[in-house]
C-alpha positions as CSV (number, residue, x, y, z in Angstrom):
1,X,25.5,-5.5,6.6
2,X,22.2,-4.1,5.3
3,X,20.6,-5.3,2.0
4,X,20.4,-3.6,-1.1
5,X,17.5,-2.2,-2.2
6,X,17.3,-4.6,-5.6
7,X,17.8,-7.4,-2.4
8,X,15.3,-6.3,-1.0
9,X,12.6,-6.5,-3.8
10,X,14.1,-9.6,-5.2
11,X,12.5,-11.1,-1.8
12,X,9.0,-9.7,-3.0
13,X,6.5,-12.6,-4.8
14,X,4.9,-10.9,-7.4
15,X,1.7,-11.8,-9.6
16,X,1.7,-13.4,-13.0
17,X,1.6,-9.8,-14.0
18,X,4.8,-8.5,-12.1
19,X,2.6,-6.9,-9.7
20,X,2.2,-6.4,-5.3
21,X,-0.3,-5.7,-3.3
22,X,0.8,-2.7,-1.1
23,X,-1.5,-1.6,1.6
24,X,-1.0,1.6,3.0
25,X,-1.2,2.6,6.5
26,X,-0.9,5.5,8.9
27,X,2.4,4.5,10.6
28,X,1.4,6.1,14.7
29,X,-2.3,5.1,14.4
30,X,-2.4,2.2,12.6
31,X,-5.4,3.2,10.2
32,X,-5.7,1.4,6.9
33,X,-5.4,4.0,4.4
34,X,-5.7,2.3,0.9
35,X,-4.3,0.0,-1.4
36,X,-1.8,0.2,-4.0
37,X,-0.2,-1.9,-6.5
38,X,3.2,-1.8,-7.1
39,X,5.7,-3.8,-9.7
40,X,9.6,-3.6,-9.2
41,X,10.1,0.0,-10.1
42,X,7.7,1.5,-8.3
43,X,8.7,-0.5,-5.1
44,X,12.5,0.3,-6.0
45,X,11.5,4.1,-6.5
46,X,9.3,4.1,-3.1
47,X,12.4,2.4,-1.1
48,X,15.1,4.7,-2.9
49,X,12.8,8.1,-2.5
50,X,10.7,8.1,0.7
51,X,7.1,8.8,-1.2
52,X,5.2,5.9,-2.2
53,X,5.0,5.7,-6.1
54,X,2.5,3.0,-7.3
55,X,1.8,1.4,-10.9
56,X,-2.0,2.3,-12.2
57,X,-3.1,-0.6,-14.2
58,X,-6.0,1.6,-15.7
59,X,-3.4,4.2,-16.8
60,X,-0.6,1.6,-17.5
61,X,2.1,4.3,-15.5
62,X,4.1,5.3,-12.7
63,X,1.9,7.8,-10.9
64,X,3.6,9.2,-7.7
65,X,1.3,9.9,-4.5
66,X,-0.3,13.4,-4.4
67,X,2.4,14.6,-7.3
68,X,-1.3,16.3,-8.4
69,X,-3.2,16.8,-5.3
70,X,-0.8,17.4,-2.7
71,X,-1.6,14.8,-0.8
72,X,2.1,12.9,0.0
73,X,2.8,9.6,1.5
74,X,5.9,9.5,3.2
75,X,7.3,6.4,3.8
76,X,8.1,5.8,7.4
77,X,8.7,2.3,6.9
78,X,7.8,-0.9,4.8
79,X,6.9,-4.8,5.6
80,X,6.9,-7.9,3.6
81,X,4.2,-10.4,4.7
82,X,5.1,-14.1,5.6
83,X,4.3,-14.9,2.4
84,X,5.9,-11.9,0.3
85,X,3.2,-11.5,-1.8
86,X,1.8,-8.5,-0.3
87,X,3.5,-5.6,1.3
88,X,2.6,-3.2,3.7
89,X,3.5,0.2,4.1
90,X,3.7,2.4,7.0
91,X,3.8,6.2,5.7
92,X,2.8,9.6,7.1
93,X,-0.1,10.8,5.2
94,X,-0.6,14.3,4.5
95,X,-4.2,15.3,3.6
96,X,-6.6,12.8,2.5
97,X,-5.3,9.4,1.1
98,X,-8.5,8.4,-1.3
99,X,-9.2,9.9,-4.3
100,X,-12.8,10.9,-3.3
101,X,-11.3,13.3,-0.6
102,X,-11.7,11.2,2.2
103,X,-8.7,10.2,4.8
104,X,-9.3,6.6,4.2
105,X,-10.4,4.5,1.1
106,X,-12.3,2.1,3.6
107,X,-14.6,4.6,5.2
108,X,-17.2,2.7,3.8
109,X,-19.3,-0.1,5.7
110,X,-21.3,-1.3,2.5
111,X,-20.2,-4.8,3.0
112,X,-21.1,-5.3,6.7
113,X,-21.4,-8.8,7.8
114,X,-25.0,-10.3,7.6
115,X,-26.7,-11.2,11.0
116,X,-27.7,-14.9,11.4
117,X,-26.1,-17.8,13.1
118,X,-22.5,-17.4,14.2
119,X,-20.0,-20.4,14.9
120,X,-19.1,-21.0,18.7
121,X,-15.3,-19.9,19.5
122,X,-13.1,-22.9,19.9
């Protein structure tokens, strides 16, 4: 017997503010696409609906990916870390997943690690 969806995100950890982590990524290639945050509805509403619907702390609401741009996540499938405090989400992503246009939020390398001495592997 399967668990319910209201099972399944009681398992989830969430912050102090009734928040998750979600990253989001391509589900056949792997690429990291972006990352969301998510409380209880929005992970109930991206479970129950197939497109990935997040919580914008800037806006304080529900905001549905690509309801504006056209740019749809479909949920392929979703993981809980060990720790269930993060989860991840494997989706098919239709056009760009960043809000600058880009497929990826990290198609930046501005944070590059700095040459210099390097510890020996064990």
């Amino acid at each position: 017997m399967s668990d319910t969806v209201d099972e399944r995100v009681a398992r989830v950890v969430f912050t102090a503010d009734g928040l998750v982590a979600a990253i989001v990524q391509q589900w056949d290639t792997r690429e990291v696409l972006m990352l969301g945050w998510m409380d209880a509805e929005a992970l109930r509403r991206t479970l129950t609906s197939g497109r990935v619907t997040f919580w914008s702390r800037s806006r304080r609401e529900y905001w549905r990916k690509g309801d504006t741009s056209g740019n749809i996540q479909l949920v392929r499938g979703a993981r809980l870390d060990c720790d269930g405090d993060a989860i991840l989400l494997e989706v098919d992503q239709v056009g760009p997943a960043c809000h600058t246009g880009t497929r990826t939020c990290f198609d930046s390398d501005d944070l590059d690690p700095v040459p210099g001495p390097t510890r020996p592997l064990p």
